[in-house]
Residue frames as qw, qx, qy, qz and C-alpha x, y, z in Angstrom:
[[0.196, 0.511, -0.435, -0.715, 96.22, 84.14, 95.66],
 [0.799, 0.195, 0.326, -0.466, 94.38, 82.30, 92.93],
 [0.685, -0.186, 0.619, 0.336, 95.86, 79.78, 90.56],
 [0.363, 0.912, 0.192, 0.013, 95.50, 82.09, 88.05],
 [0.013, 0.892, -0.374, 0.253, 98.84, 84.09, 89.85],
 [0.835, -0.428, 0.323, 0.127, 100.55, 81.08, 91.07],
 [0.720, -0.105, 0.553, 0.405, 102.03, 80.20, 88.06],
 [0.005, -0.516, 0.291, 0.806, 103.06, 81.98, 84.43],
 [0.213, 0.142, 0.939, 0.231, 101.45, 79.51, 82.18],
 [0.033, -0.625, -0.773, -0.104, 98.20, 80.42, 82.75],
 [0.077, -0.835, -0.167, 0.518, 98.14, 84.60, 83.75],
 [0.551, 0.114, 0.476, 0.676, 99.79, 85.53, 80.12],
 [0.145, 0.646, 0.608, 0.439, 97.02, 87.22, 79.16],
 [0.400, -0.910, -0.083, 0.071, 96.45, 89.42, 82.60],
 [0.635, -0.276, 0.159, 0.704, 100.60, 90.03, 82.29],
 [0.273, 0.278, 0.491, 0.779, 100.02, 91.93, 78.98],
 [0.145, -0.760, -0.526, -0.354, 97.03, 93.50, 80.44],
 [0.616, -0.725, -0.123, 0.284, 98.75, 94.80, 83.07],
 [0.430, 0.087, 0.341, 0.832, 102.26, 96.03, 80.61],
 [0.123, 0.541, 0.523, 0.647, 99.32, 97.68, 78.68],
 [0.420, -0.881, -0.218, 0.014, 97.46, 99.68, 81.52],
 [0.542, -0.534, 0.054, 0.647, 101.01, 100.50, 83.13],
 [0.382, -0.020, 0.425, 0.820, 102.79, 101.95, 79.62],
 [0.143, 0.639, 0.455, 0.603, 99.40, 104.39, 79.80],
 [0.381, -0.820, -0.224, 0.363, 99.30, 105.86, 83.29],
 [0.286, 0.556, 0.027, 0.780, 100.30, 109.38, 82.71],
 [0.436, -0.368, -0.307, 0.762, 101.52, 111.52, 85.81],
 [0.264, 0.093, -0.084, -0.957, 99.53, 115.44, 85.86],
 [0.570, -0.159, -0.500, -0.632, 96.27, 114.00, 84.70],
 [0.817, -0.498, -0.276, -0.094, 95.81, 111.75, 87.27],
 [0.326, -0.848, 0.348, -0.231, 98.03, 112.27, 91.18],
 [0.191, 0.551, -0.803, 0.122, 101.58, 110.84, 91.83],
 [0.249, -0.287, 0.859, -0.344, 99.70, 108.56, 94.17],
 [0.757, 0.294, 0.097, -0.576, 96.80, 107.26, 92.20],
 [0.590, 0.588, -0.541, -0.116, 99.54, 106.50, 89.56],
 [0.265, 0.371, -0.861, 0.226, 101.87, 104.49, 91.95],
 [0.584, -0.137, 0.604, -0.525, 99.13, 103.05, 94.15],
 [0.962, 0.205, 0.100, -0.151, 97.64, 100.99, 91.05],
 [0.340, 0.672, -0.655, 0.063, 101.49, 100.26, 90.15],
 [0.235, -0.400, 0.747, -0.475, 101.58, 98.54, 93.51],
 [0.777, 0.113, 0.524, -0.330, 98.00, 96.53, 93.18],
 [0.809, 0.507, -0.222, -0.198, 99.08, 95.52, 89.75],
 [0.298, 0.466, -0.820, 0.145, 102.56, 94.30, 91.07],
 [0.442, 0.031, 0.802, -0.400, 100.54, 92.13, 94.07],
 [0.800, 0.232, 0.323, -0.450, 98.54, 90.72, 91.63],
 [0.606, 0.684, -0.399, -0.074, 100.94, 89.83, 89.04],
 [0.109, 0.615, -0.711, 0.323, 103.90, 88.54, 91.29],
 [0.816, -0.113, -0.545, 0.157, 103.42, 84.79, 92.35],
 [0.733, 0.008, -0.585, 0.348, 103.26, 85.10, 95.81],
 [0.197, 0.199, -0.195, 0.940, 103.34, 88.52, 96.71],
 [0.323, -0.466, -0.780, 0.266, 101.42, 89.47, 99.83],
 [0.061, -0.898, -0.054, 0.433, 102.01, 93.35, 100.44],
 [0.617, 0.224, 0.163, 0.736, 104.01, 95.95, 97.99],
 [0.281, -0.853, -0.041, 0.439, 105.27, 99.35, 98.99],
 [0.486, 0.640, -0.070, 0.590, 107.41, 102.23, 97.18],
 [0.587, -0.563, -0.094, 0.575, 110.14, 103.45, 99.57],
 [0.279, 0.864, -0.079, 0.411, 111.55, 107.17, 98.35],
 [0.612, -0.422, -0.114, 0.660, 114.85, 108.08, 100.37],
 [0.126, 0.978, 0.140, 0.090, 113.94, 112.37, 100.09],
 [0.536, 0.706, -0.200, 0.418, 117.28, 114.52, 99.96],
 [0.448, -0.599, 0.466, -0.472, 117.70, 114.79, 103.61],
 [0.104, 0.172, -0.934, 0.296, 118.17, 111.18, 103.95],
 [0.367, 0.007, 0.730, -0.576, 114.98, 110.10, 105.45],
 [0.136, -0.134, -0.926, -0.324, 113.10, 107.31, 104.07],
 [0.507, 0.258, 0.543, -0.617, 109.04, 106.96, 103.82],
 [0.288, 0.232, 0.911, 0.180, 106.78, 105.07, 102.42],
 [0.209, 0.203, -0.076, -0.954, 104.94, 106.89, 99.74],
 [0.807, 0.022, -0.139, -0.573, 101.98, 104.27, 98.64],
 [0.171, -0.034, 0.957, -0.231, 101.69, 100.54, 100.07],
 [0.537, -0.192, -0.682, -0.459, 98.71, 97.72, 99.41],
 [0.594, -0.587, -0.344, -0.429, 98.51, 97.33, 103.02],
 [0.540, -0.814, 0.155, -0.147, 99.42, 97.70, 106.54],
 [0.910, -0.202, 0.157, 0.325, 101.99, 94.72, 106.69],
 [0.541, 0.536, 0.198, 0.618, 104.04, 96.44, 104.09],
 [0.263, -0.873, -0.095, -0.401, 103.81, 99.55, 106.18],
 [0.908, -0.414, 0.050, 0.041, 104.79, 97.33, 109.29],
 [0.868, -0.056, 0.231, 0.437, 107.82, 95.70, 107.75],
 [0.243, 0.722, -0.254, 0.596, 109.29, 99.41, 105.98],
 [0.449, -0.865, -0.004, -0.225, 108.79, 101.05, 109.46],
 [0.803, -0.543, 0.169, 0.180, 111.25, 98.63, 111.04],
 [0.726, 0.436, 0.199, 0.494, 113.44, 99.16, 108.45],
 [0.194, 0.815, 0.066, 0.543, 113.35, 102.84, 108.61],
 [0.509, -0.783, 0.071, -0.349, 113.86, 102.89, 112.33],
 [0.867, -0.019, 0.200, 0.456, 116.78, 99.99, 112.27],
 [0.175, 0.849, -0.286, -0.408, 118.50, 102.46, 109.57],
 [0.057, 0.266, -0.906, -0.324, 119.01, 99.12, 107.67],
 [0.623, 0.087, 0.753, -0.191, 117.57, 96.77, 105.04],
 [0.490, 0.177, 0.712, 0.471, 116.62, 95.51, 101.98],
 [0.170, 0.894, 0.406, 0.080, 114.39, 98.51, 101.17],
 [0.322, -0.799, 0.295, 0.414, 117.06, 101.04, 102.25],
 [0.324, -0.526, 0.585, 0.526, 120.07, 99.69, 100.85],
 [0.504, 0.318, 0.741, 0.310, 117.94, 99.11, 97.36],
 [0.063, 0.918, 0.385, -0.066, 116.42, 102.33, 97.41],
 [0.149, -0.933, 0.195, 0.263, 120.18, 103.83, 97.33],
 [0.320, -0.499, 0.661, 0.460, 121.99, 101.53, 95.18],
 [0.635, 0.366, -0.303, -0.610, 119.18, 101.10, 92.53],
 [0.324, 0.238, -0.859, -0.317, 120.18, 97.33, 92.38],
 [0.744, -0.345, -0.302, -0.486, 117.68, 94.09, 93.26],
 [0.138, -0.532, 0.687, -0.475, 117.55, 92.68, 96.41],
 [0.709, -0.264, -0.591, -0.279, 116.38, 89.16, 97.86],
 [0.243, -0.495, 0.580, -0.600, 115.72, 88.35, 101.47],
 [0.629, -0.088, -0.754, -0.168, 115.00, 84.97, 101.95],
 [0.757, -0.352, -0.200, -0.513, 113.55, 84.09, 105.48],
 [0.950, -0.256, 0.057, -0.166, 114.65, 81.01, 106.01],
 [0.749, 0.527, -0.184, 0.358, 118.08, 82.02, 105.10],
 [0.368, -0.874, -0.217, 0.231, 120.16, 81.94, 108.47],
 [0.651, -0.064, 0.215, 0.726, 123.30, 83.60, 106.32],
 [0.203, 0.850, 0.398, 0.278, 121.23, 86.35, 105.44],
 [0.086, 0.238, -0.242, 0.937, 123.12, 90.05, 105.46],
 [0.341, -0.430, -0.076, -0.832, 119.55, 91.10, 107.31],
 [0.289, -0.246, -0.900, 0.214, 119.52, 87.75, 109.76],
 [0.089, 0.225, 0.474, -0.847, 117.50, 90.24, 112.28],
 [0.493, 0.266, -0.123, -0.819, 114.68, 91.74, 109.75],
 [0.383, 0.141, -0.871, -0.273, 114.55, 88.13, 108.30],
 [0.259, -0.226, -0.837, 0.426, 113.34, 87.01, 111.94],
 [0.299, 0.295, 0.278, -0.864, 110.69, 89.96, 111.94],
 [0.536, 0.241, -0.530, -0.611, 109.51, 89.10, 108.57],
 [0.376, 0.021, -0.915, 0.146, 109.74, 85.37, 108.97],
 [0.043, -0.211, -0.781, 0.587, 107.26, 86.05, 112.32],
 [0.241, 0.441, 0.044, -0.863, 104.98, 88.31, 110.12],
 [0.809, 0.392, 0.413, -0.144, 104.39, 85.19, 107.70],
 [0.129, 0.852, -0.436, -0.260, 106.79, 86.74, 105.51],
 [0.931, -0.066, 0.343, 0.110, 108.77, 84.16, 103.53],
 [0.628, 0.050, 0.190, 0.753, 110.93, 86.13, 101.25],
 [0.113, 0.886, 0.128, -0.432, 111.38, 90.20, 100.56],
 [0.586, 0.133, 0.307, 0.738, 112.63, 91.55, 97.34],
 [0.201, -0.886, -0.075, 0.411, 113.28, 94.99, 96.89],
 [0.670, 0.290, 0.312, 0.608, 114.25, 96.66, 93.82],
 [0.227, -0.450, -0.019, 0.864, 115.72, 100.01, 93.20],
 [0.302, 0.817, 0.480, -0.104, 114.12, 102.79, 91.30],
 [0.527, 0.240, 0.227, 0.783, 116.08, 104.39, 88.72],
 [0.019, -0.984, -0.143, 0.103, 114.63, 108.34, 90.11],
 [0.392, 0.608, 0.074, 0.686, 116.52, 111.43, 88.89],
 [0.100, -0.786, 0.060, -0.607, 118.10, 113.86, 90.62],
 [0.080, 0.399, -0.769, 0.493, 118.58, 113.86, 94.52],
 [0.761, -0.053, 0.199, -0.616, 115.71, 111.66, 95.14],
 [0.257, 0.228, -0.915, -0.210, 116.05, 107.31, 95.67],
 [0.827, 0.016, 0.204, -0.523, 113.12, 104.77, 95.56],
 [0.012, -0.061, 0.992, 0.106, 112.97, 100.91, 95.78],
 [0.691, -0.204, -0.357, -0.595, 109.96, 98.86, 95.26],
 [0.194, -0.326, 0.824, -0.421, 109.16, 96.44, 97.91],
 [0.653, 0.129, -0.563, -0.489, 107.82, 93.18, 97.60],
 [0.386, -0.326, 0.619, -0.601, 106.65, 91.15, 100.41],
 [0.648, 0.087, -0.597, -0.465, 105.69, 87.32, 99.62],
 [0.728, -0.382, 0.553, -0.134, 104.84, 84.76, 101.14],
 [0.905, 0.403, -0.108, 0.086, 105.91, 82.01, 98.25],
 [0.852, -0.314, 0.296, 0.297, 109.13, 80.45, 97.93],
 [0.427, 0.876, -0.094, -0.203, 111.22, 82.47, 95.38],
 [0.656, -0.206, 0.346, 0.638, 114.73, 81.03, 95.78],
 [0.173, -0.469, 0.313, 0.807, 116.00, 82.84, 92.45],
 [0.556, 0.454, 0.686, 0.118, 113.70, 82.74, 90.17],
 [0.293, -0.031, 0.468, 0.833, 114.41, 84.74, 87.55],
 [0.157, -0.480, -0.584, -0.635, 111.27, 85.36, 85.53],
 [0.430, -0.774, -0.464, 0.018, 109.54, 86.69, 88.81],
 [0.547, -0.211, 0.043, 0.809, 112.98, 88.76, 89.25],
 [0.288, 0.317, 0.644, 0.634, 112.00, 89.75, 85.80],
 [0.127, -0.733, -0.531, -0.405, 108.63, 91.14, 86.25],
 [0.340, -0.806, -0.348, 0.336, 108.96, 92.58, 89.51],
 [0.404, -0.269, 0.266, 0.833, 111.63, 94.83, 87.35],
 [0.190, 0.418, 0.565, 0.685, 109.44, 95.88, 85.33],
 [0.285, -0.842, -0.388, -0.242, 106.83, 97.13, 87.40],
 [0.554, -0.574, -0.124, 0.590, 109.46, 98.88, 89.20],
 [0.400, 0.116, 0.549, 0.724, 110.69, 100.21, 86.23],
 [0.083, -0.527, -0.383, -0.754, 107.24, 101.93, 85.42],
 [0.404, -0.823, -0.355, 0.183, 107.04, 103.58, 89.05],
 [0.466, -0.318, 0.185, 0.804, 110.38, 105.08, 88.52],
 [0.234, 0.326, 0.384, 0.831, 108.81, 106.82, 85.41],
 [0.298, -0.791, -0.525, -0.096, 105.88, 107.56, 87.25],
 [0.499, -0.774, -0.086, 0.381, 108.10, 109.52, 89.76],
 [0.382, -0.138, 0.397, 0.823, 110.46, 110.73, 87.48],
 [0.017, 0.579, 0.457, 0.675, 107.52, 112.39, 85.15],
 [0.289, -0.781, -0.529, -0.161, 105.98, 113.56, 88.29],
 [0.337, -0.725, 0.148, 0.582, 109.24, 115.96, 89.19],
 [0.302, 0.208, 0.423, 0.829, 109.10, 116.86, 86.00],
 [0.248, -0.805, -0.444, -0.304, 105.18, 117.99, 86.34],
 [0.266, -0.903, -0.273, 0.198, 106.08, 119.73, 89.37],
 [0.497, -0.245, 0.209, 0.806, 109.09, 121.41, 88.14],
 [0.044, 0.353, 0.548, 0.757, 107.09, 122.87, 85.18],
 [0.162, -0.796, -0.493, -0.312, 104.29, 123.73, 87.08],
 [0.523, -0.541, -0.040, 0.657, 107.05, 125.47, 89.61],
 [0.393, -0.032, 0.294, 0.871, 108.68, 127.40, 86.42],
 [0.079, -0.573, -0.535, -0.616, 105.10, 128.55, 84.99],
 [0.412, -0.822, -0.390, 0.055, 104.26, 129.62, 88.03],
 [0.456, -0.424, 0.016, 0.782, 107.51, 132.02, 88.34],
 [0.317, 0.200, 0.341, 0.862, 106.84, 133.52, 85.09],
 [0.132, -0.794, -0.469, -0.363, 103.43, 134.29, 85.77],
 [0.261, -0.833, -0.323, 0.367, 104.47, 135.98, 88.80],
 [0.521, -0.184, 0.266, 0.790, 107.33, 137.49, 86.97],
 [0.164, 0.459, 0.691, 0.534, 105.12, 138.65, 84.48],
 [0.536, -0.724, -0.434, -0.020, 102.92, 140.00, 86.95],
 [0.494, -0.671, -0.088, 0.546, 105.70, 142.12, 88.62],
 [0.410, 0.068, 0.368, 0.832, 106.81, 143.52, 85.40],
 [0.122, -0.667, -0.480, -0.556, 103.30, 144.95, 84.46],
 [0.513, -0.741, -0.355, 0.248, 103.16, 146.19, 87.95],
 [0.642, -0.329, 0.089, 0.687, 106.41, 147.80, 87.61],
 [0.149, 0.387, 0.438, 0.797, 105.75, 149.60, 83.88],
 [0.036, -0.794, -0.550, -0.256, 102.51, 150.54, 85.27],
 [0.536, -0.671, -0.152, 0.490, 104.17, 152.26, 88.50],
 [0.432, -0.111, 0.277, 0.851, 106.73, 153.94, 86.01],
 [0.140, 0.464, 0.636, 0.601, 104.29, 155.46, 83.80],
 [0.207, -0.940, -0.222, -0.154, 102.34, 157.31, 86.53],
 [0.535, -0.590, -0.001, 0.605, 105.67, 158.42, 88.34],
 [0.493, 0.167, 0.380, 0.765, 106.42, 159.47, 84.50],
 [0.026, -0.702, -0.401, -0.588, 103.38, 161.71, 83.74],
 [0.447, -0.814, -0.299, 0.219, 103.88, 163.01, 87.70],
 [0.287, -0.775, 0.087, 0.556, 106.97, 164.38, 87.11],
 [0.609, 0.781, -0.128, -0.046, 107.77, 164.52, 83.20],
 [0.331, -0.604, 0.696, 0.203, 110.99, 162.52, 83.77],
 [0.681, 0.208, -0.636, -0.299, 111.83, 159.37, 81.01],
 [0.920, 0.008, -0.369, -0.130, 111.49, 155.76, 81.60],
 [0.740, 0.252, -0.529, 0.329, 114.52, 155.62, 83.15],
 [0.133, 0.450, -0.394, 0.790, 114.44, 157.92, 85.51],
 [0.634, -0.471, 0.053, -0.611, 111.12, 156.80, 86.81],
 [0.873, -0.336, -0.344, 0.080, 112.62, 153.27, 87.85],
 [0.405, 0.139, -0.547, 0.719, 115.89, 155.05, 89.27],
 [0.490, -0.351, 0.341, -0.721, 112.93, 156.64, 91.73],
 [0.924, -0.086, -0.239, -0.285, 111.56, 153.34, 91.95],
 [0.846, 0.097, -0.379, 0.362, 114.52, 151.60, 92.79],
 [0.071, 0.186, -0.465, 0.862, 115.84, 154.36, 95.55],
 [0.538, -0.417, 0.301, -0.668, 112.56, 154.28, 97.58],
 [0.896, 0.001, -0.439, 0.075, 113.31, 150.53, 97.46],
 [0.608, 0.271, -0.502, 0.552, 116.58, 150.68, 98.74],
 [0.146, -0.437, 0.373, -0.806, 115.58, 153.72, 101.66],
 [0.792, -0.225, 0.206, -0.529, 112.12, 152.09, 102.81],
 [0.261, -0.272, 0.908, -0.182, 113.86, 148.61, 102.77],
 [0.751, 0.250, 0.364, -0.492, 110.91, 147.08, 100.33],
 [0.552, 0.092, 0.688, 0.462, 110.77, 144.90, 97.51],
 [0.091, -0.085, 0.533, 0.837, 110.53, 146.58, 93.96],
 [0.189, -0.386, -0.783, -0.450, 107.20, 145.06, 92.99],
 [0.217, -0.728, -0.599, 0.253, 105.29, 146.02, 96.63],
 [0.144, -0.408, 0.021, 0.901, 106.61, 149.87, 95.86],
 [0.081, -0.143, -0.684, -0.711, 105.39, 149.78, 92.24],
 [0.285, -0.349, -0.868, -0.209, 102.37, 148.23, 93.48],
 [0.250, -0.454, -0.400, 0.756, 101.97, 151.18, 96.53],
 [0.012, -0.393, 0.277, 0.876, 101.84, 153.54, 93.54],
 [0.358, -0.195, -0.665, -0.625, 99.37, 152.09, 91.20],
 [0.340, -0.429, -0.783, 0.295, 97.41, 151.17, 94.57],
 [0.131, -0.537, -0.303, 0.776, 97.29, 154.94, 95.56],
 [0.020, 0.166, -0.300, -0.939, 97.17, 156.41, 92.18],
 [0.179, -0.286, -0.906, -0.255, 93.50, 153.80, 91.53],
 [0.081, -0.446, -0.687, 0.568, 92.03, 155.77, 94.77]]
């Protein structure tokens, strides 16, 4: 990393540039992973130290994956995680709070993973949760090689940029929720007009009212075991020939 990103002193400027760029990414306009991939190359460039970063999601079923990473190692070091069924990515990803893994620490809750990491160049992992909505948990992962003991202000930041992946994900199950609902009405919409249309010729076949033509509608459902709309749709299909 260049001495630019070693230290805070001198990267002030690229911090703010980086705030600014994040607080415009917008989720629908550009893809969930576009959004959180540059999340990631902006947190490895920002973060003193930081070698690989990953976004862990833990989906409603329980089962962790990595949904965008800066590069293999990061990959690497989830995997074992995910396949262990413990670690700092895990047990951040489900209790939203930050985690540190220090390496060289042999008191570490993760002594094992430490000793992967630690062989992987690895010198310290931190791993912050991801405020997501609903039944859906994400940590960031942070993979340095630097010396972090506790530094705060590097604590600090890596919260943030966590912070604006969580919206990312959190707008982007909103986007697909919405584009889920619009996409019911239309069909809804779409089965109604189908339906009227269906009435209307059953009406002028037999001079019966409105009502009567869906109570036919709605008994050759029930007999022929179909849905509502593919009857309707039989009938304007046949009457078109």
């Amino acid at each position: 990393m260049d001495s630019d990103a070693a230290g805070f002193g001198s990267d002030e400027a690229r911090w703010t540039d980086a705030l600014t760029e994040l607080s415009r990414m917008v989720v629908g306009s550009d893809s969930l992973d576009a959004v959180l991939g540059r999340v990631t190359e902006l947190a490895k460039q920002n973060l003193p130290g930081a070698e690989d970063v990953s976004i862990t999601v833990i989906e409603a079923n329980g089962k962790p994956r990595t949904v965008v990473f800066t590069g293999p190692l990061a990959v690497e070091l989830d995997e074992r995680q995910y396949c262990a069924g413990f670690g700092p990515c895990m047990d951040a990803a489900v209790t939203g709070q930050t985690l540190l893994l220090d390496a060289e620490d042999p008191q570490s809750a993760y002594a094992e993973f430490a000793q992967v990491t630690k062989r992987a160049g690895i010198r310290h992992v931190m791993s912050v949760g991801l405020p997501i909505k609903e039944r859906t948990a994400g940590g960031m992962n942070v993979y340095g090689t630097a010396d972090l003991g506790c530094d705060t202000a590097v604590i600090e930041r890596a919260e943030a940029f966590a912070g604006y992946a969580a919206v990312a994900v959190n707008n982007a199950a909103e986007y697909a929720r919405l584009v889920d609902h619009n996409t019911y009405l239309s069909v809804a919409m779409e089965t109604r007009a189908v339906i009227e249309q269906a009435k209307g010729i059953i009406m002028a076949r037999e001079r019966c009212t409105a009502d009567d033509a869906f109570e036919t509608l709605s008994r050759v459902s029930q007999t022929q075991h179909t849905k509502l709309r593919a009857v309707a749709q039989a009938i304007v299909d046949a009457t078109l020939k």
